[in-house]
C-alpha positions in Angstrom: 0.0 0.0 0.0 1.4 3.6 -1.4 0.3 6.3 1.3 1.1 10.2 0.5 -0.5 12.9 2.8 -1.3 16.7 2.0 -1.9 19.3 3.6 -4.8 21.4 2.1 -5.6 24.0 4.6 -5.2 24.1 7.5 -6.5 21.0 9.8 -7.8 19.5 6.7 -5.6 17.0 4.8 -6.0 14.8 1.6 -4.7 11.5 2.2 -3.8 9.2 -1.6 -3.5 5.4 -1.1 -2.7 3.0 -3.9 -3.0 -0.8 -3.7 -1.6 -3.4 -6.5 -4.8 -4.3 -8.8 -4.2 -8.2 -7.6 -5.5 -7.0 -4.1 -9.0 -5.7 -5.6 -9.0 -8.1 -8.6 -8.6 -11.6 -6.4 -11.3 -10.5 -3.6 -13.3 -9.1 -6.3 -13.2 -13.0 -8.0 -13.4 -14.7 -4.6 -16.7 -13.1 -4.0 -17.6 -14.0 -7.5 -16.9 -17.5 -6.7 -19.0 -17.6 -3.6 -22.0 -16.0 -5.4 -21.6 -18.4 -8.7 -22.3 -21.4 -5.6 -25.6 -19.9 -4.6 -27.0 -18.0 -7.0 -30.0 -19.0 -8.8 -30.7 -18.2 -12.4 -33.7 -19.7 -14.5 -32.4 -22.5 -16.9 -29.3 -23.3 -14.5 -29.1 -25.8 -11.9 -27.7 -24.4 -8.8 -24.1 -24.0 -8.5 -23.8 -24.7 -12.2 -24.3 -21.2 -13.5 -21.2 -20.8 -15.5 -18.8 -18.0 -14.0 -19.0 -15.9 -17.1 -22.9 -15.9 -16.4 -22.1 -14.6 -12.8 -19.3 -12.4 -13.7 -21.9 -10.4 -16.3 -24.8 -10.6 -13.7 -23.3 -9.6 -10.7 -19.3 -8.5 -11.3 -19.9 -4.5 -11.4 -21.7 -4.4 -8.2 -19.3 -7.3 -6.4 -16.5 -4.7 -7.3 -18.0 -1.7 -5.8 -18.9 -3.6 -2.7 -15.0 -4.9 -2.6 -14.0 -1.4 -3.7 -16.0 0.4 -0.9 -14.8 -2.6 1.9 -11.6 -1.9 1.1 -11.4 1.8 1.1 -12.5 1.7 4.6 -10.0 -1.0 5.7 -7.4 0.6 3.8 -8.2 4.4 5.0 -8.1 2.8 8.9 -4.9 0.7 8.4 -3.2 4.3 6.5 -4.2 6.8 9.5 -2.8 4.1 12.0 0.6 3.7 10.3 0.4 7.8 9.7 -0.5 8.0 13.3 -3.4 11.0 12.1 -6.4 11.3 14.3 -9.4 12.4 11.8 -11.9 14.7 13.3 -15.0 13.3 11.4 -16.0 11.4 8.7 -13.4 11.3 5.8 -14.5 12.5 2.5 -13.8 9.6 -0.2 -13.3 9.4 -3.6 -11.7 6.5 -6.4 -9.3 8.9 -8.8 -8.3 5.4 -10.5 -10.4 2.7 -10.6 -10.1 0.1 -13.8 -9.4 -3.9 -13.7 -6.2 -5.3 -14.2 -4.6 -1.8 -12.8 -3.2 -0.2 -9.5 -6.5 0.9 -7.6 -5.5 4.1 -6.0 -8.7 6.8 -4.0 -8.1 10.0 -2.1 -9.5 10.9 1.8 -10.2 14.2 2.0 -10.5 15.1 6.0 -9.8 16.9 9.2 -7.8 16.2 11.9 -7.5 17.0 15.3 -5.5 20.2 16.3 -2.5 19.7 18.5 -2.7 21.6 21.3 0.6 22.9 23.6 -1.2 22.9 27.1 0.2 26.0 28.6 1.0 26.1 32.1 -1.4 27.1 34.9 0.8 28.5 37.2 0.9 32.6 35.8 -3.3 32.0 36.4 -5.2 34.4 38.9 -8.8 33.9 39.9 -11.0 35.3 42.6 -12.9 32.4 44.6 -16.2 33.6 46.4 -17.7 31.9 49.4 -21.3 32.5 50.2 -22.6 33.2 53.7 -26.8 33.3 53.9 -28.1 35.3 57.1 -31.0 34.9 59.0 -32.1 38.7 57.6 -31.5 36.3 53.9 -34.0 33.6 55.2 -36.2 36.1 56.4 -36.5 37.6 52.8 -37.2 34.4 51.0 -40.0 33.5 53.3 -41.6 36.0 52.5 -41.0 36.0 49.4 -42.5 32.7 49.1 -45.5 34.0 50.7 -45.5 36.9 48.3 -45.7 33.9 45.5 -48.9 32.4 47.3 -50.3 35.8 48.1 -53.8 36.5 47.4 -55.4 40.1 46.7 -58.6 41.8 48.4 -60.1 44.4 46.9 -59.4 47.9 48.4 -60.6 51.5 47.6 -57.7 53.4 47.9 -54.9 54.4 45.5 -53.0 51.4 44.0 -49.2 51.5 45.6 -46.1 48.8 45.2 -46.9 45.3 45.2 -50.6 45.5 44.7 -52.5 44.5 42.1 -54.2 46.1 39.8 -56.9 45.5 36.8 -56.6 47.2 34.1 -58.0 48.1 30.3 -55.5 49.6 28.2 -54.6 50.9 24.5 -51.0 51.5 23.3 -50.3 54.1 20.4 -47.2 54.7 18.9 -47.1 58.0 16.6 -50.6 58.3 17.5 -51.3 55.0 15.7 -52.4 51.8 17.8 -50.3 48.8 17.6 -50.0 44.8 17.4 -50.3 43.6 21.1 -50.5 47.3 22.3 -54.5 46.6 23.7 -56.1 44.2 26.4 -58.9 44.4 29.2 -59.2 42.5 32.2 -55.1 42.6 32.4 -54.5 41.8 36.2 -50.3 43.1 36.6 -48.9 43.3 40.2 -47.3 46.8 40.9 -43.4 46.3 40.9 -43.0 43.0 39.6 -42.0 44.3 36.3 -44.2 42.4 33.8 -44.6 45.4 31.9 -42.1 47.4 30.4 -39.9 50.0 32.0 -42.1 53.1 33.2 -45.8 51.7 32.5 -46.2 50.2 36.5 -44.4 53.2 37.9 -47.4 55.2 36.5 -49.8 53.7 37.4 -49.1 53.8 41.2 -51.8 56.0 42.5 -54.3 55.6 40.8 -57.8 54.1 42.1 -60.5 52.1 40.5 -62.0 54.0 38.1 -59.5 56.5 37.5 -58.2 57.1 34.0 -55.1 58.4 32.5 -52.6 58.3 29.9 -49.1 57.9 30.5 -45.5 57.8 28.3 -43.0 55.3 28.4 -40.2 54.2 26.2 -39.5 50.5 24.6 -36.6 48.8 25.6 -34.1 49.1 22.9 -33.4 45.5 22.7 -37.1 44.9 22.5 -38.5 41.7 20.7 -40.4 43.3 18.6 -38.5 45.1 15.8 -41.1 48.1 15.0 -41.3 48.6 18.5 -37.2 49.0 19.9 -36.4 52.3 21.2 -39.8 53.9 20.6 -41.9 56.7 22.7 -45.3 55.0 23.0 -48.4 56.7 25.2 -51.1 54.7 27.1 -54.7 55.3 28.1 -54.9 53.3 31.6 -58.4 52.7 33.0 -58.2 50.9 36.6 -60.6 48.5 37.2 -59.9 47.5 40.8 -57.1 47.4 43.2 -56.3 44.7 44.9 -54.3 44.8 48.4 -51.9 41.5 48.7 -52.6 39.2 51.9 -49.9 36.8 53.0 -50.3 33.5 53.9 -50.0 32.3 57.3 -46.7 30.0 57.4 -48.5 27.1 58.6 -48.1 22.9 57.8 -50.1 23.2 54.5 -48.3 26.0 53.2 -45.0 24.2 54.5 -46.1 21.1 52.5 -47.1 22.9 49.3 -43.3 23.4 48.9 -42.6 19.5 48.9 -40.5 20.6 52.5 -40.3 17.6 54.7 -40.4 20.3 57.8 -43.3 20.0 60.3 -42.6 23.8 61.6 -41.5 27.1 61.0 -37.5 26.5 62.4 -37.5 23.6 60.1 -39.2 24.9 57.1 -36.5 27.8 57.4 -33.5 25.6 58.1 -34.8 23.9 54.3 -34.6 27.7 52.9 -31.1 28.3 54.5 -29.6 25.0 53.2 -31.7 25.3 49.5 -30.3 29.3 49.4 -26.9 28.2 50.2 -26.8 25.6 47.5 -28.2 27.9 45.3 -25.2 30.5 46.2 -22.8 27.8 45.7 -23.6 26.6 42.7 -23.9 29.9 41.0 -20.3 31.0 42.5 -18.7 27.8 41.2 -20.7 28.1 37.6 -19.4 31.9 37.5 -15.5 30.7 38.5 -15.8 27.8 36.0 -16.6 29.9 33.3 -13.8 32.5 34.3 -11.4 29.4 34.2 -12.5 27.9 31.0 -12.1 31.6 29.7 -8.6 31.8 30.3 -8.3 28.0 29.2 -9.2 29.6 25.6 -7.4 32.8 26.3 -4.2 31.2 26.4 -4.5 27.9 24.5 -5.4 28.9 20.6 -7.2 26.2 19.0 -8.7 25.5 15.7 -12.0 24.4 15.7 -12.5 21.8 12.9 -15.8 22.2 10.9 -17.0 18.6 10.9 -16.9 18.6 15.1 -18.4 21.7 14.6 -21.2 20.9 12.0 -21.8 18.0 14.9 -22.2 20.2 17.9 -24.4 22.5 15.7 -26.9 19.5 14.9 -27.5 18.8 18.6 -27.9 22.5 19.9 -30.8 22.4 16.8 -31.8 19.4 18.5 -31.8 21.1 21.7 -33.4 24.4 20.9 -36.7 22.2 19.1 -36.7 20.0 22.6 -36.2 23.1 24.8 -38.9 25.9 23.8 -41.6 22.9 23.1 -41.5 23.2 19.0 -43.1 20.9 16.8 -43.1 17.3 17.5 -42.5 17.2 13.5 -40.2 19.5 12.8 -36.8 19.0 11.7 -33.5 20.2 13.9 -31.8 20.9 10.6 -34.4 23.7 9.4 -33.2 25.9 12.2 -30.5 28.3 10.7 -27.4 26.8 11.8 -25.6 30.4 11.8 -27.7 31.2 14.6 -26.0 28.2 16.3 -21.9 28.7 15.1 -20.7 30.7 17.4 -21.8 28.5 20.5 -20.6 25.3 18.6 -17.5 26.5 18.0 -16.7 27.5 21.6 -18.1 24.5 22.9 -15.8 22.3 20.4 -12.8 24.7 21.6 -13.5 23.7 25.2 -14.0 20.4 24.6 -10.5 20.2 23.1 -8.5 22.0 25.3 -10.5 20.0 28.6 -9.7 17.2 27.3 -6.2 17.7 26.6 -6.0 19.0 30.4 -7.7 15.3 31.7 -5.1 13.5 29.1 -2.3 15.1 30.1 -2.8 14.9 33.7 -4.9 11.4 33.2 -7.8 12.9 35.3 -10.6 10.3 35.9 -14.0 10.2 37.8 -12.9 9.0 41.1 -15.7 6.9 42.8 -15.5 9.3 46.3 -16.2 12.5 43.9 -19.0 10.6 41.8 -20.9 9.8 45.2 -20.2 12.8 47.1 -21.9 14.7 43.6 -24.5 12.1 43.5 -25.7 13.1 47.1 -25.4 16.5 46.7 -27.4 16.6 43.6 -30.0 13.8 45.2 -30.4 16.1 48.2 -33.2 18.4 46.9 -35.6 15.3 46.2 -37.5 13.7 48.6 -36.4 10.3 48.5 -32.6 10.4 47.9 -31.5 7.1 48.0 -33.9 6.5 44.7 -32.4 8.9 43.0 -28.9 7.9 43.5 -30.3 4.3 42.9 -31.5 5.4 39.3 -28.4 6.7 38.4 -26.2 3.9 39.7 -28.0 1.4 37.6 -28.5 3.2 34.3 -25.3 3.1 32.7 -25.6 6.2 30.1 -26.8 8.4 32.7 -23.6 7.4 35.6 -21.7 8.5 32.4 -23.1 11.9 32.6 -22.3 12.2 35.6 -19.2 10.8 35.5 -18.5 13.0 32.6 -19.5 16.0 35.1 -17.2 15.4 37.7 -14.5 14.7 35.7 -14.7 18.2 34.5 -15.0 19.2 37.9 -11.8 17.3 38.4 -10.4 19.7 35.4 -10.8 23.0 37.4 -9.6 21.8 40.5 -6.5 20.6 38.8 -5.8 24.7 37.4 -7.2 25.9 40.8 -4.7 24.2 42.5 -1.7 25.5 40.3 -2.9 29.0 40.3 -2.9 31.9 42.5 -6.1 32.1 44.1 -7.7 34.8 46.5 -11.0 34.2 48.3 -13.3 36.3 49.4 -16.7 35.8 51.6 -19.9 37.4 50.7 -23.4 37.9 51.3 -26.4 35.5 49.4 -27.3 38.8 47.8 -24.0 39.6 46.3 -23.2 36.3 45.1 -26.1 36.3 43.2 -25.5 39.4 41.7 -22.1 38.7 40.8 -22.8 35.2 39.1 -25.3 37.2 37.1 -22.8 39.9 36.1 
């Protein structure tokens, strides 16, 4: 076998292999052989069909079978003995291809980049602790009775958390618009359902009152015709309604699948659910700074066929996630809308894994449970949940695959310089946001 390798452009190379014509033409004639003993043909007996029968019959597609079976084989045994690592599936093409002569195709593909890992040591990174308050706890009990809260109808002027029922028209340029117009619309005063400026003015006004006010779209509003525009409003309140919280009692406990049978215990739930909520956002916000300077520092070519992969399942995602069309096809989304992301992801796929090769990272079986417990915490029976993904296979591999990365950034944590820094459930919020 002949083997010459090019390099197109970049990652992408064109691989030419030539085998001796005796390798195609004697499989070619062995297969011809087998056929001949069990073909049938009217007016032959079986296994007496003569060859040149057979060969006319069935020899051009025997020889693109063998010619296809032995392009793969071939293309396999060439990358080995080239040591290339395609990224993909190859691109193949015959360029000579007649009987009695050297066979000889082309395999146009990509391959994997080879990536330097840089060192981790000249790294810097900020690690946040979160530390929730009983003031914190206070807040999101009552914001959970805020959520349950009902509304009694008052006769005074609407304030800051009530609720209000309204009829109202939209105009913009004096002209009414699309979605601009509805009656019976019931919007709590400060929970910003509307947009910027159109609860603000309605504070103080009392059933029956009418008034138009002026607000401003959003300049990254969804709808086109509408960003950045001065728009006015005729308000007409229908009623206001004054909110009235919930006692904290066992049935509202219960209604928030809380295994607490009091107040102390319903709030210890909060605390521990606030502080896992702090956590996770603080690691998800370090992770991402490290993966940044992963990329920052480690340039990496993308190549298109991983790429053209990772685009196919964020379609597949994006039709699974906003509820599309059981029908619809992944592929009809625009895949430009998706080539950014895929690349990125590909990009940190590469360099991660060059970082678990290199330092031969693996899920160890104390992380997997400890990250098994954790996430089988927030359920109600843990120990079925850990049981589910202990015997399903494809799903411990998720995981696995999860805490392997995990693995990753502790492995750059630990060689870089880090500072850490306490702060409130508030903050860490509102820097994991940021």
């Amino acid at each position: 076998m002949q083997i010459s390798v090019e390099t197109t452009s970049g990652l992408e190379r064109r691989m030419t292999i030539g085998l001796p014509a005796a390798n195609i033409d004697a499989e070619v004639e062995t297969r011809l052989g087998n056929a001949a003993r069990g073909v049938r043909i009217d007016g032959f007996r079986p296994g007496k069909v003569p060859m040149s029968v057979v060969r006319q019959r069935f020899g051009a597609g025997i020889r693109q079978e063998v010619i296809g079976d032995v392009m793969r084989n071939s293309f396999v045994e060439a990358i080995t003995k080239e040591e290339l690592k395609p990224a993909g599936v190859p691109s193949v093409e015959p360029t000579k291809n007649v009987k009695g002569q050297d066979f000889e195709f082309t395999a146009t593909f990509e391959v994997y980049p080879e990536i330097e890992l840089a060192g981790f040591d000249g790294f810097k990174f900020k690690k946040y602790e979160s530390e929730v308050a009983d003031v914190d706890v206070d807040k999101m009990l009552e914001s959970l009775q805020e959520q349950r809260a009902t509304y009694k109808s008052v006769k005074r002027k609407s304030k800051k958390n009530d609720q209000v029922t309204i009829d109202f028209v939209g105009r913009v340029d004096g002209e009414e618009f699309a979605g601009g117009k509805a009656e019976g619309q019931k919007v709590v005063l400060g929970s910003n359902q509307m947009i910027p400026g159109f609860e603000k003015g309605i504070i103080g006004m009392k059933a029956g009152e009418e008034q138009t006010i002026e607000v401003k779209f959003p300049d990254d509003y969804q709808a086109e015709d509408l960003k950045g525009k001065d728009a006015q409003f005729d308000i007409k309140v229908i009623e206001v309604g004054a909110p009235e919280l919930p006692e904290v009692d066992e049935e509202f406990i219960k209604s928030f699948q809380s295994s607490a049978s009091d107040l102390e215990g319903f709030k210890s739930d909060i605390k521990g659910n606030m502080e896992r909520e702090a956590r996770q956002a603080l690691t998800g916000m370090l992770k991402n700074e490290i993966i940044e300077k992963l990329l920052e520092v480690n340039k990496v070519d993308a190549p298109s066929a991983l790429v053209s992969e990772e685009i196919g399942r964020l379609q597949q995602q994006a039709v699974q996630q906003y509820g599309g069309n059981a029908q619809m096809d992944p592929s009809s989304l625009p895949a430009e809308l998706f080539k950014d992301q895929a690349e990125r992801r590909v990009k940190v796929g590469l360099v991660m894994n060059e970082v678990i090769s290199k330092y031969e990272l693996k899920a160890e079986d104390e992380a997997v449970d400890k990250y098994l417990t954790e996430m089988a915490s927030v359920y109600q029976e843990p120990q079925t949940v850990i049981d589910y993904y202990r015997n399903n296979p494809q799903q411990l591999s998720q995981v696995q695959a999860v805490v392997v990365e995990e693995a990753v950034i502790n492995k750059i944590l630990s060689e870089s310089k880090v500072t850490e820094k306490t702060v409130g459930y508030d903050e860490a919020l509102k820097l994991s946001r940021a």
